[in-house]
N, C-alpha and C positions, 0 to 999 in steps of 0.2 A: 856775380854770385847767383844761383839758381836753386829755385825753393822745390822740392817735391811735392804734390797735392794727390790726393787717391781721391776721387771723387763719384758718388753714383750717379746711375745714368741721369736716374730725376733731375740731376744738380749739372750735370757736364751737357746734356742734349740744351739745358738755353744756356750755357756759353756760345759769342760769336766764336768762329773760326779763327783762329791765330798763329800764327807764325810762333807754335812751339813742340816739345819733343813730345806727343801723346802717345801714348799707346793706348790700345785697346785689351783689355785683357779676358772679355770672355764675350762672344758674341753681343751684338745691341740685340733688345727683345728679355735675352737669358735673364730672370729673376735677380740672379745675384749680377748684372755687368756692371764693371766697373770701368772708369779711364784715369788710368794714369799721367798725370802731366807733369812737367817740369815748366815754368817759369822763370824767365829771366825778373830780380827784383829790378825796381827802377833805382837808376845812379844819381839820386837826389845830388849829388853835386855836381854831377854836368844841367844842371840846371833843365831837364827835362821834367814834361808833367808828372803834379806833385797833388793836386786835386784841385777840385773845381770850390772855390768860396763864392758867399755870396756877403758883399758888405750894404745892412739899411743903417743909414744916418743920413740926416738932413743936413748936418755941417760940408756943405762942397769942398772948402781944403781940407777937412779933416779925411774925409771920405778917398778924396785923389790922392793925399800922402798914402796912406793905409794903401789904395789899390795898387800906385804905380811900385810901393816896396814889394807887395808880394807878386805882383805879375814878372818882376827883374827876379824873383825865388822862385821863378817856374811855376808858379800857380795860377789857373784857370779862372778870372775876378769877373764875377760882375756886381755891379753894382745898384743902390736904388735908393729912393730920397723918401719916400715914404712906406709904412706897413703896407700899404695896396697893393704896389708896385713890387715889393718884395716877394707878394703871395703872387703875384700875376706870374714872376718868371720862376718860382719855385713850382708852378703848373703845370710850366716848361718842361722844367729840368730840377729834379731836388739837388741840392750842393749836396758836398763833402762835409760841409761845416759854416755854420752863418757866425757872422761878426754883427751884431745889434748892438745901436747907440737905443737906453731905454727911452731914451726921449723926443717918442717922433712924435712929430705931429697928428691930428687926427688919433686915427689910432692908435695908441701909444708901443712902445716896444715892448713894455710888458704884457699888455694885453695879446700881441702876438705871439709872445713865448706861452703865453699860457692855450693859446689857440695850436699852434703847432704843436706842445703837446697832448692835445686830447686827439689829434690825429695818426692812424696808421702808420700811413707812409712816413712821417715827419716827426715821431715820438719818439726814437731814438737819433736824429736829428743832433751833434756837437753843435752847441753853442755859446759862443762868448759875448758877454755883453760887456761893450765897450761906451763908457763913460766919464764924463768928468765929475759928476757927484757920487765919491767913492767913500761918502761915512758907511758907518759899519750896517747902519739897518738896510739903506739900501742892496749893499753886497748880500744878506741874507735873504731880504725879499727877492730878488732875483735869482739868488741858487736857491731857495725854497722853491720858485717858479717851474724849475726846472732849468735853467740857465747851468753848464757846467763848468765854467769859469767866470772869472772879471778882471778885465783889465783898466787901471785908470790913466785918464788922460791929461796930460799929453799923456800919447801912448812910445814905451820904450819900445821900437822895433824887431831888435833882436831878442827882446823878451816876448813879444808877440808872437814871431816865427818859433820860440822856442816851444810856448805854451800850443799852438794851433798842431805844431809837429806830432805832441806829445796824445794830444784827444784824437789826432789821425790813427796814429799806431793803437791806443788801446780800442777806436772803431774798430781796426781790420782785425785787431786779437779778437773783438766779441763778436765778428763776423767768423772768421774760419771758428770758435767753439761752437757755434750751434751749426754751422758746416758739419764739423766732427761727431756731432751728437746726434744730427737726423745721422749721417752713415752708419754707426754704434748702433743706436735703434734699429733702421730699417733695412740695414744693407749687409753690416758685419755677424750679428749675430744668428739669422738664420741661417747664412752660410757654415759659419762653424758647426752647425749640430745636426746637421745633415749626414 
């Protein structure tokens, strides 16, 4: 399956180079250029990359179940036993979406959700906080937090991949809308009135 994008130069000049069907349709420079692209989507069921998670929990089996199911789901895992260590490789690299157990050590996991969101980069940020104290005020204190799901533990697998799938897809929706909205602003409408 392959997706069409119209994209302006602002937004297409920092894409890397890719092995896809581009065109250019009006000079680079020209006020209004635009590039065309087509994309191949990814075939989530050949088990090709599906995004990069990061899971913090201090539970070692709990942590290697979770990772080793979604790395056999094509997903990019890494992992980390405490808040530190979690902000050390989100430094790195920001995931696609973090899996938080709220009860880590030292710094707690809610204090880091609440720390990630007061940050730029990392304030729209999917996060699921996975735990096994799943009474109701907990579940609120953490989607009050900013937490955009919860799952309780033992965690169902195939309800996990279902939920993680689900906060992927509505990322990339509120990614290409404000995609589509700087273009509308900056790129489509002064060309029309020309």
């Amino acid at each position: 399956m392959r997706s069409l994008f119209v994209l302006p130069h602002s937004i297409s000049s920092a894409l890397p180079d890719q092995e896809d069907d581009s065109v250019t349709v009006t000079e680079p420079g020209h006020p209004t250029f635009l590039r065309l692209i087509t994309c191949r989507e990814p075939n989530n069921s050949a088990r090709g990359y599906r995004g990069h998670l990061l899971i913090v929990d201090a539970d070692a089996a709990e942590r290697e179940v979770l990772a080793g199911f979604l790395r056999r789901r094509g997903f990019r895992v890494w992992v980390a036993t405490t808040a530190g260590e979690g902000l050390a490789m989100m430094a790195h690299r920001t995931p696609d979406l973090l899996l938080i157990d709220p009860t880590l050590p030292s710094q707690g996991g809610m204090q880091l959700i609440r720390s990630l969101r007061r940050q730029r980069q990392t304030a729209r940020l999917p996060i699921i906080i996975v735990s096994a104290h799943a009474a109701a005020h907990e579940v609120r204190s953490g989607l009050a937090l900013g937490a955009d799901d919860f799952i309780a533990k033992p965690v169902e697998l195939g309800l996990m991949e279902a939920r993680i799938n689900a906060l992927l897809r509505r990322k990339a929706r509120a990614h290409l809308s404000v995609v589509s909205q700087e273009w509308s602003d900056g790129f489509l409408m002064p060309s029309l009135n020309e």
